[in-house]
RODOBA-62991 format. One record per residue (C-alpha): residue in three letters; chain; x, y, z; residue number from 0. Coordinates in nm, 2 decimals. Example, Ala and Ser with C-alpha at 12.3 -4.5 7.8 and 13.67 -1.06 7.14 Angstrom:
REM residues 2
atom drenba=ala; keti=A; xx=1.23; yy=-0.45; zz=0.78; dovo=0
atom drenba=ser; keti=A; xx=1.37; yy=-0.11; zz=0.71; dovo=1
//
This chain:
REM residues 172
atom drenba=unk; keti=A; xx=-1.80; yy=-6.37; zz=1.66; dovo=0
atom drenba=unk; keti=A; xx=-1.72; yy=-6.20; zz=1.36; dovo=1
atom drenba=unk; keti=A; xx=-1.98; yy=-5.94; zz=1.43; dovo=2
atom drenba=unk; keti=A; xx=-1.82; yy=-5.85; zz=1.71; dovo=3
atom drenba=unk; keti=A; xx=-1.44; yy=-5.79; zz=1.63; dovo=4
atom drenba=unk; keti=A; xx=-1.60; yy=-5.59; zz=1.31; dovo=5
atom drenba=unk; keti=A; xx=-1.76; yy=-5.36; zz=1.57; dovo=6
atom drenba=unk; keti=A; xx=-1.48; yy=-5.36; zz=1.79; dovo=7
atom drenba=unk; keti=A; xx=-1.26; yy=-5.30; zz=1.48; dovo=8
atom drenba=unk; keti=A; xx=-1.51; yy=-5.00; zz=1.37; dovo=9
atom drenba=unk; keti=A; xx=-1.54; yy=-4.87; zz=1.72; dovo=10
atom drenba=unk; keti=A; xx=-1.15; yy=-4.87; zz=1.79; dovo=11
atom drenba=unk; keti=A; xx=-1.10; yy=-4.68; zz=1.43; dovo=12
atom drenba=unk; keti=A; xx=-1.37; yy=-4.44; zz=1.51; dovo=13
atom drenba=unk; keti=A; xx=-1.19; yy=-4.36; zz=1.84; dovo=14
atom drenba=unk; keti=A; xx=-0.81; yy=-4.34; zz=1.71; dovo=15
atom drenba=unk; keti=A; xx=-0.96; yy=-4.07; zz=1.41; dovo=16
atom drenba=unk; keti=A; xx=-1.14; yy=-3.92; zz=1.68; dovo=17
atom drenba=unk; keti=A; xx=-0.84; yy=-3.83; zz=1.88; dovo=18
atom drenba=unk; keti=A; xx=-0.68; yy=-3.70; zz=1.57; dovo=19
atom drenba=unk; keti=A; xx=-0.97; yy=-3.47; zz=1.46; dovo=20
atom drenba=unk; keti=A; xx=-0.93; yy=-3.38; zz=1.86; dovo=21
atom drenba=unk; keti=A; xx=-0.55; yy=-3.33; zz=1.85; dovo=22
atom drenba=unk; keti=A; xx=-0.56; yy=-3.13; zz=1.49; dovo=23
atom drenba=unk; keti=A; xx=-0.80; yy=-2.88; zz=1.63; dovo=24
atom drenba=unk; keti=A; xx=-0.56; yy=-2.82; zz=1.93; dovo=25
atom drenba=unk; keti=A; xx=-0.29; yy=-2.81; zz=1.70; dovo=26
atom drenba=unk; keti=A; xx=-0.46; yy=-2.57; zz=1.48; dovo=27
atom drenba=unk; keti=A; xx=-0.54; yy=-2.34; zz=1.70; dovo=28
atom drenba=unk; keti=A; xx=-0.21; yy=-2.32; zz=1.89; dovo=29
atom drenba=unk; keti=A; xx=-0.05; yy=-2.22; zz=1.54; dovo=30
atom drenba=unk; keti=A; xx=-0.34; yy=-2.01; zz=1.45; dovo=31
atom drenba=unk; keti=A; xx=-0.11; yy=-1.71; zz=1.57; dovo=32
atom drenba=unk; keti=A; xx=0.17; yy=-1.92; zz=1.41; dovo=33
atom drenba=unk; keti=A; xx=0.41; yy=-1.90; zz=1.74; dovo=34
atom drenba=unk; keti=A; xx=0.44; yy=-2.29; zz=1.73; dovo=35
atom drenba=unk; keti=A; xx=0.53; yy=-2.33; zz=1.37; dovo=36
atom drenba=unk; keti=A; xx=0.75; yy=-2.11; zz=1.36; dovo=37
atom drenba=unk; keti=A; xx=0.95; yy=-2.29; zz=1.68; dovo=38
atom drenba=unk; keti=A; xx=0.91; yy=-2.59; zz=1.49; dovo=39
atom drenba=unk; keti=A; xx=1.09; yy=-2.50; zz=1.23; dovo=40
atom drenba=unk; keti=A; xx=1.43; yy=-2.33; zz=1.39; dovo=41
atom drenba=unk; keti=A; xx=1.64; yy=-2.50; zz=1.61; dovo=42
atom drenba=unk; keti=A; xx=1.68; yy=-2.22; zz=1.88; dovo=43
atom drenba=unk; keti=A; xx=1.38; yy=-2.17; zz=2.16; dovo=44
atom drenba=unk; keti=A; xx=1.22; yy=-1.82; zz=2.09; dovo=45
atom drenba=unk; keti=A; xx=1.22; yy=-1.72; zz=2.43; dovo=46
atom drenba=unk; keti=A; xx=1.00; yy=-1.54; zz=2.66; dovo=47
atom drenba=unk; keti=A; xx=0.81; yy=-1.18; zz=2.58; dovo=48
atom drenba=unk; keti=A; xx=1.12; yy=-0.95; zz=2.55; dovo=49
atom drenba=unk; keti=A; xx=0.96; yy=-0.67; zz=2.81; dovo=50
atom drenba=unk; keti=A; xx=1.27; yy=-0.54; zz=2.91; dovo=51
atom drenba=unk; keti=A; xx=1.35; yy=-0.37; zz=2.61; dovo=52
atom drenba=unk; keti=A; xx=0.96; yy=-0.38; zz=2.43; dovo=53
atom drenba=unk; keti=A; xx=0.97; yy=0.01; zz=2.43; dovo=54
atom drenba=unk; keti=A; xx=1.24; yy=-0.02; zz=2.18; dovo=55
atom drenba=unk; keti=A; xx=1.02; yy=-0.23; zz=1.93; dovo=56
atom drenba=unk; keti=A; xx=0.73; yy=-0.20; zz=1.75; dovo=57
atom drenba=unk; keti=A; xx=0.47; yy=-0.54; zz=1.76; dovo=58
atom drenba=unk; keti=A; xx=0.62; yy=-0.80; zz=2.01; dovo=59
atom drenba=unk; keti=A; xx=0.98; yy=-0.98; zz=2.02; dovo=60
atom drenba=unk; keti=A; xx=1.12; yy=-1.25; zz=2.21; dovo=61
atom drenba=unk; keti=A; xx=1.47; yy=-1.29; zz=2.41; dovo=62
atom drenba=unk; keti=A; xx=1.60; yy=-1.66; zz=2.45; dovo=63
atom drenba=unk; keti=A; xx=1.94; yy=-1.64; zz=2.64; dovo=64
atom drenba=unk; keti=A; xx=2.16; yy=-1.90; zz=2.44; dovo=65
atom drenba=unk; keti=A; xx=2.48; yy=-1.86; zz=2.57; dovo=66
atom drenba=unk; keti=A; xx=2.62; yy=-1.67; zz=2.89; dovo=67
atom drenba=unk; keti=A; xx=2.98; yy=-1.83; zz=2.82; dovo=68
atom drenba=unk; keti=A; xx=3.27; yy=-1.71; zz=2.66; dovo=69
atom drenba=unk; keti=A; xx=3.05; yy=-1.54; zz=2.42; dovo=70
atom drenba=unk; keti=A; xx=2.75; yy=-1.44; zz=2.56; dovo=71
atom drenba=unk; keti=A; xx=2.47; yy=-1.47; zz=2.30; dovo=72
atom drenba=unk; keti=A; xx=2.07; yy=-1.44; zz=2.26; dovo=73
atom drenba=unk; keti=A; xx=1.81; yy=-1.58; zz=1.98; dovo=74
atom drenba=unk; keti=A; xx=1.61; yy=-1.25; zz=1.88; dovo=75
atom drenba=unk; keti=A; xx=1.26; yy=-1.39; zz=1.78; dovo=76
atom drenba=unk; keti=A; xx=1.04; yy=-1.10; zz=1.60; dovo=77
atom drenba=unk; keti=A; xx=0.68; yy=-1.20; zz=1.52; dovo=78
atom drenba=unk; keti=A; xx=0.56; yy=-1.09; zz=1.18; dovo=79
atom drenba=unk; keti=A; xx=0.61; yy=-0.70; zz=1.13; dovo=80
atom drenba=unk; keti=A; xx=0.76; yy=-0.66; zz=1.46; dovo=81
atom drenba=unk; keti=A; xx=1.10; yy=-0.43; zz=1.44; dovo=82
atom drenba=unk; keti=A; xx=1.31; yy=-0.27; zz=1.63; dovo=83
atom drenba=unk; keti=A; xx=1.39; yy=0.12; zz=1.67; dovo=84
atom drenba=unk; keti=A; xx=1.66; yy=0.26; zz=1.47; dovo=85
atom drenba=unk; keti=A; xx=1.99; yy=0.22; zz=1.73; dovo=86
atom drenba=unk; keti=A; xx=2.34; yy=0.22; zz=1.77; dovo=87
atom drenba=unk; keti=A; xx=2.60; yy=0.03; zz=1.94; dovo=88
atom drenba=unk; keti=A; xx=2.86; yy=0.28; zz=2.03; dovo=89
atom drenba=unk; keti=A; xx=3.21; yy=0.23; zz=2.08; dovo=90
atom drenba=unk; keti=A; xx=3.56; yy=0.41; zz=2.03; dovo=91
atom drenba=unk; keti=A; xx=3.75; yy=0.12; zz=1.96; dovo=92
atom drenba=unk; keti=A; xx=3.57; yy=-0.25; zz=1.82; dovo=93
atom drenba=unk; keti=A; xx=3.24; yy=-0.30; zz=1.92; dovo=94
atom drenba=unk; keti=A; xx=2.93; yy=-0.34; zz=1.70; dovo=95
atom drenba=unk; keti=A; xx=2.70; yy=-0.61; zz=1.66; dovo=96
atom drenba=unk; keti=A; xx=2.69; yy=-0.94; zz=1.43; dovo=97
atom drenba=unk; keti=A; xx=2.36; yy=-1.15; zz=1.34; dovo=98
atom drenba=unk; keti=A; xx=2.31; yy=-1.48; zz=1.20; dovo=99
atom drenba=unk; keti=A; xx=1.97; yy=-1.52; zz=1.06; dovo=100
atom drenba=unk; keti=A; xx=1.81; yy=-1.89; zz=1.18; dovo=101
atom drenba=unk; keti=A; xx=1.46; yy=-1.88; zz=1.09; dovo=102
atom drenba=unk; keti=A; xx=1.18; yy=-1.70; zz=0.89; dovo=103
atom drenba=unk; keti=A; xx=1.26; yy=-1.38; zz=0.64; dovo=104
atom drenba=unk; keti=A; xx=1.33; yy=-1.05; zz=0.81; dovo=105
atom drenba=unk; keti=A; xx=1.51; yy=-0.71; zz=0.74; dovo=106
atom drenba=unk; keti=A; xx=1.83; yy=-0.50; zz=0.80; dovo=107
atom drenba=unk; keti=A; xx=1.87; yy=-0.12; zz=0.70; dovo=108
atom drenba=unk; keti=A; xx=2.19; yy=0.12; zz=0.79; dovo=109
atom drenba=unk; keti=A; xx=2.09; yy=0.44; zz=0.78; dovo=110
atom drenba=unk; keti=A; xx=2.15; yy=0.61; zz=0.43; dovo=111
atom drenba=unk; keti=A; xx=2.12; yy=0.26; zz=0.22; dovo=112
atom drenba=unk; keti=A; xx=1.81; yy=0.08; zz=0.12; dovo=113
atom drenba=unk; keti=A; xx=1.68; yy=-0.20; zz=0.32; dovo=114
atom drenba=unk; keti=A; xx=1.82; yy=-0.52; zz=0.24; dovo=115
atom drenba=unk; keti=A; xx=1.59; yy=-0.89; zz=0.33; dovo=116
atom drenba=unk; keti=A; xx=1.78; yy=-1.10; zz=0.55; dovo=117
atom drenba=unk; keti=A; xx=1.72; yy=-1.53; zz=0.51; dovo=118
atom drenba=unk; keti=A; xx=1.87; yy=-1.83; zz=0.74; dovo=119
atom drenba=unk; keti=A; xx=2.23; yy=-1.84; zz=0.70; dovo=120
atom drenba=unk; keti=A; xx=2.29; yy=-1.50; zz=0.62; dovo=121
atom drenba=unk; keti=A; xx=2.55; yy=-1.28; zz=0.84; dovo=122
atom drenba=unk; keti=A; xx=2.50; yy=-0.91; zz=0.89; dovo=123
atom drenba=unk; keti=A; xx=2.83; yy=-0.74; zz=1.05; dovo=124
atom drenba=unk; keti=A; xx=2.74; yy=-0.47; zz=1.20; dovo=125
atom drenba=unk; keti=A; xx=3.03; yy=-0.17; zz=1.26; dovo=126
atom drenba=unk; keti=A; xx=3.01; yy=0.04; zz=1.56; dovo=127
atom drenba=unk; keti=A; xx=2.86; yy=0.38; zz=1.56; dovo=128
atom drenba=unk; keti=A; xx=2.63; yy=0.26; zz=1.28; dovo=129
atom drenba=unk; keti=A; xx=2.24; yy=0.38; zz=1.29; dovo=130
atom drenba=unk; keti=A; xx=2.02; yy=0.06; zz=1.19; dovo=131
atom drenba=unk; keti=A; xx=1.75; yy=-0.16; zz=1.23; dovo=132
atom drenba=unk; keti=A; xx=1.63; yy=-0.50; zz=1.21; dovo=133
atom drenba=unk; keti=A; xx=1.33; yy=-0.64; zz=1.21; dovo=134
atom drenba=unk; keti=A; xx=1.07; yy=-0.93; zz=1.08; dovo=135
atom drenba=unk; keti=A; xx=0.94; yy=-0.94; zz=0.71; dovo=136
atom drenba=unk; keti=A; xx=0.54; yy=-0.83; zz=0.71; dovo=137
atom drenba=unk; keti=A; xx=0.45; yy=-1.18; zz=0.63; dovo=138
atom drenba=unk; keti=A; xx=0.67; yy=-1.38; zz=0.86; dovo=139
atom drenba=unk; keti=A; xx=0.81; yy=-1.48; zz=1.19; dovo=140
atom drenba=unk; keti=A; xx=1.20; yy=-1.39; zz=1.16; dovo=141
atom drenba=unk; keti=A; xx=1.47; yy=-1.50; zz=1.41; dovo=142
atom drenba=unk; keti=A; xx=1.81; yy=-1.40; zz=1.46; dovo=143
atom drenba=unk; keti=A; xx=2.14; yy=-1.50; zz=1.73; dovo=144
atom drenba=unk; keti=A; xx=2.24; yy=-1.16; zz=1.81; dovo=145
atom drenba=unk; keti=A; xx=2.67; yy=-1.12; zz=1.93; dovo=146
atom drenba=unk; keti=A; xx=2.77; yy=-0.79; zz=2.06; dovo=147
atom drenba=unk; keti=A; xx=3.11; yy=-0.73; zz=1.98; dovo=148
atom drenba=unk; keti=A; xx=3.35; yy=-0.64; zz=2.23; dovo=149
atom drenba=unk; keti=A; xx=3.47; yy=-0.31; zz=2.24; dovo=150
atom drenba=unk; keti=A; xx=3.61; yy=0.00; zz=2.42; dovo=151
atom drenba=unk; keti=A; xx=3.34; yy=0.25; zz=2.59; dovo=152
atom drenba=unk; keti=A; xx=3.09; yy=0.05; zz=2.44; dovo=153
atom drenba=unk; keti=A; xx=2.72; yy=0.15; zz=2.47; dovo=154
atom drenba=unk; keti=A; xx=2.38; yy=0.14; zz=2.32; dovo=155
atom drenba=unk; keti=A; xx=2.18; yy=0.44; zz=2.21; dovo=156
atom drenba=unk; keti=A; xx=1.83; yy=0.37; zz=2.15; dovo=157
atom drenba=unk; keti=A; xx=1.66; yy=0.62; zz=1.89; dovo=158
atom drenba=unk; keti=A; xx=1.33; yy=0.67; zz=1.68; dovo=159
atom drenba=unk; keti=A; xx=1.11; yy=0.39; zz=1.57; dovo=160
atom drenba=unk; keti=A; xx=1.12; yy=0.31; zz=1.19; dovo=161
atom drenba=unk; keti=A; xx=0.73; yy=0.42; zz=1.12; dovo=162
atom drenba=unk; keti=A; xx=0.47; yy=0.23; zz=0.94; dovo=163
atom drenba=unk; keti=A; xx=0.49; yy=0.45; zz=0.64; dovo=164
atom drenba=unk; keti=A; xx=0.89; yy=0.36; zz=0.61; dovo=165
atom drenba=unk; keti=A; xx=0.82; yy=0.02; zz=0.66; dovo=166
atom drenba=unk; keti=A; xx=0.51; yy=-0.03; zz=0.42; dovo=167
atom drenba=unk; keti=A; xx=0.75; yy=0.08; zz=0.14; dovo=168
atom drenba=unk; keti=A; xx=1.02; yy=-0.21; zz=0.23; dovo=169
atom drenba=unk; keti=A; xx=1.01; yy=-0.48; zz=-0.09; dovo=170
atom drenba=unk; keti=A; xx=0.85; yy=-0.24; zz=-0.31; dovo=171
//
């Protein structure tokens, strides 16, 4: 009898690590891009593919609508080296943007002023008729809730993309 709970004993252990090996693999290779540890890590959902406004960016971001209330807010999700073009958010009175950094290491440059890294918890206030860009860190995912201020005649100007060689010379 004892034979036989040893076996069942071996053969039950055998099965439970097999459906771990089973379930790392899985897991492995829905992070191998990274996407799902980087979700697992910020509090906000990243979203789906942000193909409305993918001709503004360079690599692929995500929109995640938080809030439609009140004050209307969105989770920017940027995978690694993803950025946006340079822009502004015109207005002749108010307006702008704010950001509040949630997850992963990114970047915020006004035009004239070096590059400055942006990490969970940090604020960037944006003024209006300010030409910038933001964008995720070469070696990480980087997330962001993105508030458009109110404002008078307020609108968005989409410009040139911030190129490879400007970007390659960010942190250096």
């Amino acid at each position: 009898m004892k034979k036989i709970l040893v076996l069942i004993l071996l053969a039950t252990m055998t099965n439970i690590q097999g459906n771990m090996a089973q379930e790392k693999i899985a897991q492995t290779a829905e992070d191998a891009d990274g996407k799902a540890a980087f979700q697992r890590e910020m509090v906000f959902p990243i979203g789906e593919p942000n193909t409305a406004y993918a001709r503004y960016f360079i690599g692929n971001s995500y929109l995640a609508p938080i809030s439609k209330e009140q004050v209307p807010f969105n989770n920017v999700t940027f995978e690694p080296r993803c950025r946006n073009n340079w822009h502004i958010h015109h207005a002749t009175r108010g307006g702008g943007q704010m950001l509040v950094c949630v997850a992963g290491k990114g970047w915020y440059q006004e035009e004239g002023k070096p590059a400055v890294p942006v990490l969970p918890g940090d604020v960037i206030h944006i003024p209006a008729n300010v030409k910038h860009w933001h964008g995720a860190a070469a070696d990480s995912w980087f997330a962001h809730l993105a508030f458009e201020i109110p404002g008078e005649n307020t609108s968005n100007e989409w410009l040139e993309p911030v190129t490879d060689e400007e970007y390659d010379k960010l942190g250096k």
